[in-house]
N, C-alpha and C positions, 0 to 999 in steps of 0.2 A: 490344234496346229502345232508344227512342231518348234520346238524354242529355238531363237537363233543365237547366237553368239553378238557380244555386245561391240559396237564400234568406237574402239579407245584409240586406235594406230595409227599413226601420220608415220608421214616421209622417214625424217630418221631415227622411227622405231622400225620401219622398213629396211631401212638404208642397215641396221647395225645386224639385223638379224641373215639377212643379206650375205654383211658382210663375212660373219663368222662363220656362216656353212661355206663359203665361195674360197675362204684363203683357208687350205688345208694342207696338210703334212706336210705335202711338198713344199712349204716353204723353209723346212727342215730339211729333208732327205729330197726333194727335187732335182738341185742341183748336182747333186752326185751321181742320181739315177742319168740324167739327162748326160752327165759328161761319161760316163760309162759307156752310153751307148753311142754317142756321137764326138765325145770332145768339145772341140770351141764350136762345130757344127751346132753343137747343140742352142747354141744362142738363138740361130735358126727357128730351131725347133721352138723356143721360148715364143720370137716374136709372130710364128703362125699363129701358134696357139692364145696367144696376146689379143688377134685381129679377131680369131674363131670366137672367142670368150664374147668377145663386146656384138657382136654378130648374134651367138645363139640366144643371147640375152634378150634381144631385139623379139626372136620370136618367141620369146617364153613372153615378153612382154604383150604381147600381138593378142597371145590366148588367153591372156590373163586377163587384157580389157574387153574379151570376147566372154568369157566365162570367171567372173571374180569369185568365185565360192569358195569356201573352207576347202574343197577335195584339189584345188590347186590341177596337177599334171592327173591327177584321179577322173577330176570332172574333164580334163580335156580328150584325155583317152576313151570316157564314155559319151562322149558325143562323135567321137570318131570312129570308134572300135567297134562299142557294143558294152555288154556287160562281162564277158568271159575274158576278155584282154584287156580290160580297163581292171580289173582284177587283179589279174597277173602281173599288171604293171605298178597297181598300190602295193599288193602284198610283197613283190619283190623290191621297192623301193622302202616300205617300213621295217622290213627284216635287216637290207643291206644298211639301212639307218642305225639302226640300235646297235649292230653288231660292230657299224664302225664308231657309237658312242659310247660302247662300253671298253673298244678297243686302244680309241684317245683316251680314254680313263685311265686304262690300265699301263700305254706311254705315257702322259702325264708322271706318273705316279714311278715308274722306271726313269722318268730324267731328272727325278729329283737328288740331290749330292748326297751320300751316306751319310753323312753328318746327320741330318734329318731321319731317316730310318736306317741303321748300322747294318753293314751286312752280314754281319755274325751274330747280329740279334741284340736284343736285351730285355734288361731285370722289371716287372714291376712289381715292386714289393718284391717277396718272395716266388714270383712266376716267371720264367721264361718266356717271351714271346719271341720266334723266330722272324728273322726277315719277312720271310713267304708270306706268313698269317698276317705280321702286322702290314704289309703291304694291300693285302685283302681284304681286309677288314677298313680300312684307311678307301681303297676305291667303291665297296660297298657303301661308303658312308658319303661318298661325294655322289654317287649318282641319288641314293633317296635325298641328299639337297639338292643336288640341280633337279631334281623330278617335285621336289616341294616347289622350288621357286615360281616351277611353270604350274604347279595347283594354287598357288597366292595370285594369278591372273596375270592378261599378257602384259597388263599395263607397265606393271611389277615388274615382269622378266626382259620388259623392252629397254626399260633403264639402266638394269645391270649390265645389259648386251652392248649398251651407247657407251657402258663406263668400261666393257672388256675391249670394244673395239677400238675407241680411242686410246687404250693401253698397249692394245697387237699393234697399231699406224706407231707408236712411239718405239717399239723393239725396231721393228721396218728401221725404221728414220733413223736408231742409233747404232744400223748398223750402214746403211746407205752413205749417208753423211761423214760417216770420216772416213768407211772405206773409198769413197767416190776421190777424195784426196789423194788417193794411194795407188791408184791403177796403173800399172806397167802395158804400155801400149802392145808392148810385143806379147801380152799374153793374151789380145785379143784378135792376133793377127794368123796367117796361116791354115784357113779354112779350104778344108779339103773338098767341100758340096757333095760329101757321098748320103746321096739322099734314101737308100736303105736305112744307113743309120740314123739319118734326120725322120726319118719316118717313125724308127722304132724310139724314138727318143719323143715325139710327140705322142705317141700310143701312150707309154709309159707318166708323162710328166704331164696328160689329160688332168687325172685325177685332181692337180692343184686347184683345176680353175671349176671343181665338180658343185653344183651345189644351186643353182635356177632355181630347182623346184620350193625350196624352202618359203621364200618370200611368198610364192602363189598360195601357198598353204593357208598363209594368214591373211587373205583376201575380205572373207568374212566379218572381219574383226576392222577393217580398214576404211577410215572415208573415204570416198571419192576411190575407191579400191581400183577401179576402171583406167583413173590415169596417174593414183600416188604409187602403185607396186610397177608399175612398167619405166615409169622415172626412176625409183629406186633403184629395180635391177639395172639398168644400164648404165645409170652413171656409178655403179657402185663395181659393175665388171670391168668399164675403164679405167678405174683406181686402181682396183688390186692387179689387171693385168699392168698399169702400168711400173707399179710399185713391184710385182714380182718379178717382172724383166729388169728392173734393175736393180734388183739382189743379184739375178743372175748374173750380169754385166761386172759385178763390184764383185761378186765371189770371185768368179776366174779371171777377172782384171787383176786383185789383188793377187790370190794365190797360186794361177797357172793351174791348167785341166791334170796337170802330172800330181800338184797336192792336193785338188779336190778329191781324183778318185783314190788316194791314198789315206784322206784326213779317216782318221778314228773316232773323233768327236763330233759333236752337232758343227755345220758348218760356215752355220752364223756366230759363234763363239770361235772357230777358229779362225776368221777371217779376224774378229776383232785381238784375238791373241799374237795373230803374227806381224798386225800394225802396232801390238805394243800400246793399245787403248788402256786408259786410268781404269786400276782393278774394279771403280763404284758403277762401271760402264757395262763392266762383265759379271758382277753383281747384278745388274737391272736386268740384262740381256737373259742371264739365265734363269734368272726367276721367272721371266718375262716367257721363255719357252714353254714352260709350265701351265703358266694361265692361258696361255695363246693355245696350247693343247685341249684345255678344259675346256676356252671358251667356243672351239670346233663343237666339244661334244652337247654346250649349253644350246647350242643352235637345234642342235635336232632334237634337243629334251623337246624348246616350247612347241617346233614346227610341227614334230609328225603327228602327234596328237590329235590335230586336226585332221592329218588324212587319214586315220581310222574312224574318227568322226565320222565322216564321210561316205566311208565304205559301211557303215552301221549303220547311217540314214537309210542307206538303197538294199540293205540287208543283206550284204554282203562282207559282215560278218557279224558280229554277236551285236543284237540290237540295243544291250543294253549300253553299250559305247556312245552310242550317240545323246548320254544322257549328258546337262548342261549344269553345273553347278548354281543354284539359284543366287548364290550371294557372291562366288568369285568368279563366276561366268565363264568358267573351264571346264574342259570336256576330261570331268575329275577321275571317269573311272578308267576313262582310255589310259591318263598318266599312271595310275595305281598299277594297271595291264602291263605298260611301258619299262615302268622303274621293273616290275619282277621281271621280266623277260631279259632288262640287260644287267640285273645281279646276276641271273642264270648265265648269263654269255662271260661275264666278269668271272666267275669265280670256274668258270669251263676253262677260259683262258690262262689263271694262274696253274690249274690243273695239268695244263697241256704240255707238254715238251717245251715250247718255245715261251715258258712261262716268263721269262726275263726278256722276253722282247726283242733276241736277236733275228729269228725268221719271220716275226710274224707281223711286222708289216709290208716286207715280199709278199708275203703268202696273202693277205687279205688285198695289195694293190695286182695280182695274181687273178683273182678275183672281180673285185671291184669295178675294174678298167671295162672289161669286156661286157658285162652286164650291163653297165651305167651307160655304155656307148650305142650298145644295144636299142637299151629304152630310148637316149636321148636323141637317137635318129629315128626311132616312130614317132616320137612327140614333134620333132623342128619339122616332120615331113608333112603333119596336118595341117599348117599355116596354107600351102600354096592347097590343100584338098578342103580348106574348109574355103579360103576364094574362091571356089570354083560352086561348091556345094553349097554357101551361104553367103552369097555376095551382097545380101541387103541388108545381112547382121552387123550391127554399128559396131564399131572399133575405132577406140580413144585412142590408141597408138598404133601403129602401121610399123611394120616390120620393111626396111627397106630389100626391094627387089623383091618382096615377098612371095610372089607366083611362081620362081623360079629358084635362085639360089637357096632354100632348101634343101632343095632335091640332091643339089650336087655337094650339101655339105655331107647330107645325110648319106651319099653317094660316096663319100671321104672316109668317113667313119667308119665302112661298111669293108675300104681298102685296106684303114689301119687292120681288122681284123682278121682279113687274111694275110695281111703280111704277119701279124703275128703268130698264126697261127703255122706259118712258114720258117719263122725265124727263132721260135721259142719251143724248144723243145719239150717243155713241161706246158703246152699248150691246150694239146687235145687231151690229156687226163685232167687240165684244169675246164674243159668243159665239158667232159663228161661228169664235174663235179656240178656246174652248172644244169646240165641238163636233168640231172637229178631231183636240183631242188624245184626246179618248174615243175618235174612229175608229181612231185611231193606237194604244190600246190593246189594241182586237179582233184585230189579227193575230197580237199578241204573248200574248194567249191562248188562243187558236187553236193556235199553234206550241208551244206548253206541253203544252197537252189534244193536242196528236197523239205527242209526243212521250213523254206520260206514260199515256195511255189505248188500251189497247187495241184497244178498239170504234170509235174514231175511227180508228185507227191502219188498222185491214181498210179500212175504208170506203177510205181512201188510198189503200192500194196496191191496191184492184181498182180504181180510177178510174187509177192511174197505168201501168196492169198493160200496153198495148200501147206506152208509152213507155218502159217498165223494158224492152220485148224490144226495140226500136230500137237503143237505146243499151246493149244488154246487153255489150258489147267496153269500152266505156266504163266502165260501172260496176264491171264484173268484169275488168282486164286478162289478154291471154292471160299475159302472166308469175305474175300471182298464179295461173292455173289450172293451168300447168304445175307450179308450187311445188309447190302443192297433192296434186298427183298423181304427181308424184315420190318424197312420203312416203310414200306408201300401201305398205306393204310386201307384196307374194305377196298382190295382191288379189284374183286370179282364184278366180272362185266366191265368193266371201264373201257374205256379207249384209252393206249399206250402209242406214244412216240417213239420209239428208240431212235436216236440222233444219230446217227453211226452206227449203224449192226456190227457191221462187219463179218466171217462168216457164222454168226450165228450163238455165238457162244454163251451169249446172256439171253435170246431170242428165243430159245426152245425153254428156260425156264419162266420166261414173263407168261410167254402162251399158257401155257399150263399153270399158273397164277392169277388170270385174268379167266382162265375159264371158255367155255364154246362159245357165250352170251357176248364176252370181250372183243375188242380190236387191236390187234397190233400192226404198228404201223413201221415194217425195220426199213429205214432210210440208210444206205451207205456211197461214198463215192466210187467203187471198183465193181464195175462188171463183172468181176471174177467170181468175188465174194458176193453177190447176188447169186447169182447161179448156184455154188455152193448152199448155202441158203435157203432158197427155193429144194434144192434135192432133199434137203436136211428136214425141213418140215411136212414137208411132203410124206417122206418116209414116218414121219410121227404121227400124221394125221392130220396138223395144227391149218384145218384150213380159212380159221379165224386170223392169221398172219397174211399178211401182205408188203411183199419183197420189192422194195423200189429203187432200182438205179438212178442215183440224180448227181449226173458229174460237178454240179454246180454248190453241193449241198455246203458248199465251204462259204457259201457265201446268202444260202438263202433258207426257211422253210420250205419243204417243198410244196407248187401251190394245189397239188390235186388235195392235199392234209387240211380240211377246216378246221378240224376237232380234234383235241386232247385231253382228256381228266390229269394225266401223266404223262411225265417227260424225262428221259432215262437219256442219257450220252455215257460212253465209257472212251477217254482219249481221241477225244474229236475239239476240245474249245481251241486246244492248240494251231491248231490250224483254220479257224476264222479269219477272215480277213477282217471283217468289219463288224465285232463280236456284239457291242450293244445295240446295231440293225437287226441283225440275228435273234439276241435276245429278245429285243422289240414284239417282233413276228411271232417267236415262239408263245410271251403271253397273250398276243391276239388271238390265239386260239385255242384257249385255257381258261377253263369258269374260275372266278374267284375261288381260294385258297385250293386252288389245282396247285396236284403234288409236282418236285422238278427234285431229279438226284444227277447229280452230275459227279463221277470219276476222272479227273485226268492222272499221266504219272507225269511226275516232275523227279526234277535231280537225276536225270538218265545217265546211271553208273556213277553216280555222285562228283559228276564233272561235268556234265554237259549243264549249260544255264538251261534258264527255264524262259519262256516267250513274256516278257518286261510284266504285263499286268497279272501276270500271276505267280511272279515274284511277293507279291505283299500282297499279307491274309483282308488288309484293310481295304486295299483296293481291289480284290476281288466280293467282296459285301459291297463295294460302291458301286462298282458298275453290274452288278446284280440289282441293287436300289433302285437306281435308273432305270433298268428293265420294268420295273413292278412286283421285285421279286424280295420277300424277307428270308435271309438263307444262314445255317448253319457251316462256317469252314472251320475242315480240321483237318492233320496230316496222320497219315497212317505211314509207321517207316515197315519200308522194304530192305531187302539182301541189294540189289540189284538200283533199286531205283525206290521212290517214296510215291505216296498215294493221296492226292490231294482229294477230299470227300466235301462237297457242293448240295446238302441238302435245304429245302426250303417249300416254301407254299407263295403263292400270286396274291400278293399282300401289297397294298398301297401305305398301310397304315403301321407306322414306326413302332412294332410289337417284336418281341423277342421271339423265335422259333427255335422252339426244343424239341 
């Protein structure tokens, strides 16, 4: 059974995680994007997008007391999509995650005062550290802590998130509260309603309120997940939309849309600079930008984790992710996966042209907006199709209107796109960069589903069946086949199994090893490589061989086979589905201390993993055990790839095999 994740989470360990993916950048740079493209319109644009927030929330909550699991919008896309778009939608949601967690790292780490890292560097000891390095090295070191915090368990990273977000609600508040005293009426008057630009101004200042899916992530881990995450996100989307409409209101109250879109600094700092707030005010505020920064990207340390989890349960991408740490009950190797991918993106970043941070949060909200608007109108659209589809599946919270207004937000979102794509001229190159990375995902689900899917898996090797005999010397070296044959003890006459022929490459030397007296029995899944096969022994003579197609062979003995002395596979355990059933069968029809040599490769290119239980040498003796099997594992290294060697006898009795 597979382990689940432990239930530690209430409410506001929900509520805080919540809240820190939900208030993002924009409550820095929002405000000036928004008055840029509309002005005081923009206010406008703030309180749509105010209503929308507490709205989509609604239906994320709807799906989440439909399906509480670890995969969050993962599992909701796979019960509406399928498996090939629920894919597309995890992988594009964990990549835009990381990228934008190594990205708040690396602003973080750019608004902090030179005083703290000098911009012409300096001395330790006698070494030079430059600004650049030591800025890199400083965001390297913050994401493997935020990535330890979330391997210390959620319980752990829920706390710190309760103690970052009641510290972000206090920046808010000290900046609300005294600018709220200071608002010049006439800068919030004179609204022009040109709703082009309230449109593009909502497009753009989306991204503040980006962030649903988080909370669903941690379902798994939640009591009562069904109706404490649907509480969560909604009262936690009417907070922040409430609290960031009135930043907006107090910025261009205080300072007029003319010195928003002219301020050079953060513009929650200059609103407190130009009321002339006590300097310990502007002290908290700016420190406060900093953590408020990290604590965005501490959100998607603990959340995404789990949605690779997820995607590894259903084998949709490397199975070993979905491992659970037995003492901190974290999905430890997903985080291990996490932390490198966004040093790699951190230290691309300091690399890149816009390494100081002046383009690159355009360039990533460039990005981000369209994508995430994207996904998030296929997600709010399954609420009113899963009503229709699953009307007698219970649901703890109900999405108001739910049957319908979906359609027409998702219908909205759908318009913001084309206006942008109307009104931004760096539009369609920025989705031609989009469309890329979707292509870029197709092979790597492709290589997943051949990998994990049997049916796809024949289809392969009959397409590949007259270049597997080309290169049969290659794939099979004659040293592995001598090994091989070397073991085989007083084979003559026996009855042989080959588990996997394939076309033939080990089959034409058993035959003639086993003798005219003998039996060979080559089992393979591809019609191809049958055929091949057959022509192959034929022309040798070997008509003690018998070529058998069994599409199913992934999953059975085949049952015309009673009898085996020997039992030979070369790169077939990998692809069992249900390996000690298999095993089972195969010693059902094997005398005591009948011979079994078994070949897979592992380490394919010395990158690819390997299928979880043949990862460890222990656990493959174990579930050999379990079969009835005393076996010999050792590794033989290859150029290419290494050579896992599975020898043994049908032994019940805990004796050593040499």
């Amino acid at each position: 059974m597979m382990a689940e994740l432990k239930k530690t989470m209430g409410f506001w360990m929900i509520a805080a995680i919540a809240f820190l993916n939900l208030v993002n950048t924009g409550m820095f740079f929002g405000v000036v994007i928004g008055a840029q493209q509309s002005g005081v319109d923009s206010l406008i644009a703030w309180g749509i997008l105010a209503a929308l927030s507490i709205y989509i929330a609604t239906c994320f909550g709807e799906l989440t007391s439909m399906f509480p699991s670890a995969g969050g919008v993962y599992e909701f896309a796979k019960q509406g999509y399928g498996r090939f778009v629920s894919f597309l939608i995890g992988w594009t949601l964990w990549v835009a995650g990381n990228i934008a967690t190594a990205l708040f790292t690396v602003a973080a780490i750019n608004a902090l005062p030179d005083s703290v890292i000098p911009a012409s560097g300096f001395f330790i000891g006698t070494l030079f550290v430059s600004a650049a390095i030591a800025k890199m090295m400083l965001a390297v070191t913050i994401i493997l802590l935020l990535n330890y915090i979330a391997y210390r368990g959620a319980e752990a990273s829920a706390r710190i998130m309760i103690l970052l977000s009641i510290f972000m609600v206090g920046v808010m508040l000290a900046v609300i509260v005294p600018g709220s005293t200071e608002i010049e009426i006439a800068n919030l008057s004179g609204f022009a309603l040109q709703w082009s630009g309230i449109m593009l101004a909502v497009f753009f200042l989306s991204e503040t309120f980006f962030g649903w899916e988080s909370a669903s992530y941690m379902s798994e881990e939640t009591e009562d997940a069904a109706r404490v995450v649907p509480r969560a996100l909604v009262a936690v989307s009417a907070f922040v939309a409430l609290m960031m409409l009135g930043i907006a209101i107090v910025t261009i109250g205080v300072l007029g849309t003319g010195r928003v879109i002219a301020s050079d600094t953060n513009i929650m700092l200059a609103v407190l600079q130009h009321i002339e707030a006590i300097p310990i005010l502007i002290t908290i505020v700016t420190v406060g930008i900093v953590v408020a920064i990290l604590g965005n990207a501490s959100g998607n340390t603990v959340s995404l984790p789990r949605l690779l989890l997820a995607m590894s349960r259903d084998k949709l991408f490397i199975e070993q992710f979905a491992d659970i740490h037995p003492r901190r009950q974290t999905p430890h190797k997903a985080i291990i996966f996490q932390a490198i991918v966004s040093i790699i993106i951190v230290l691309i970043a300091f690399a890149g042209p816009n390494a100081k941070g002046g383009g690159m949060y355009a360039q990533l909200l460039g990005l981000l907006v369209p994508v995430s608007l994207t996904l998030y109108a296929a997600i709010i659209i399954l609420v009113p199709y899963f009503r229709w589809r699953l009307p007698d599946k219970e649901r703890k919270f109900r999405a108001p209107l739910g049957s319908v207004l979906p359609v027409f937000v998702a219908g909205f979102f759908v318009a913001l796109l084309i206006l942008w794509t109307m009104g931004d001229p760096a539009a369609i190159s920025q989705l031609r960069l989009l469309g890329s990375f979707v292509f870029f995902s197709v092979p790597i689900y492709l290589l997943l589903s051949y990998f994990y899917d049997p049916d796809k898996l024949i289809g392969t090797l009959s397409f590949f069946s007259q270049i597997n005999l080309l290169l049969e010397n290659f794939l099979l070296p004659r040293r592995i086949r001598h090994e091989i044959l070397s073991m085989l003890h007083n084979a003559n006459g026996k009855h042989v199994l080959e588990f996997g022929s394939g076309v033939g490459t080990l089959t034409l030397h058993l035959a003639e090893h086993v003798g005219s007296e003998g039996k060979i029995y080559a089992v393979g899944l591809s019609e191809a490589d049958r055929n091949i096969l057959e022509r192959r022994v034929k022309k040798n003579g070997h008509l003690h061989v018998e070529a058998i197609h069994d599409p199913h062979l992934v999953n059975r003995v085949h049952p015309s086979i009673k009898y085996a002395d020997i039992v030979i596979s070369i790169n077939h355990l990998s692809y069992i589905q249900d390996v000690k059933k298999v095993l089972r069968e195969i010693g059902d029809i094997m005398p005591r201390r009948g011979q079994i040599y078994f070949v897979e490769y592992i380490d394919m290119f010395h990158i690819l993993p390997n299928p979880k239980w043949l990862s460890n040498i222990d656990t493959v003796r174990e579930v050999f055990a379990e079969a009835g099997f005393v076996v010999n594992v050792k590794v033989r290294h290859g150029i290419f790839w290494n050579y896992l060697h599975i020898s043994g006898i049908k032994e019940r009795k805990d004796i050593p095999y040499i």
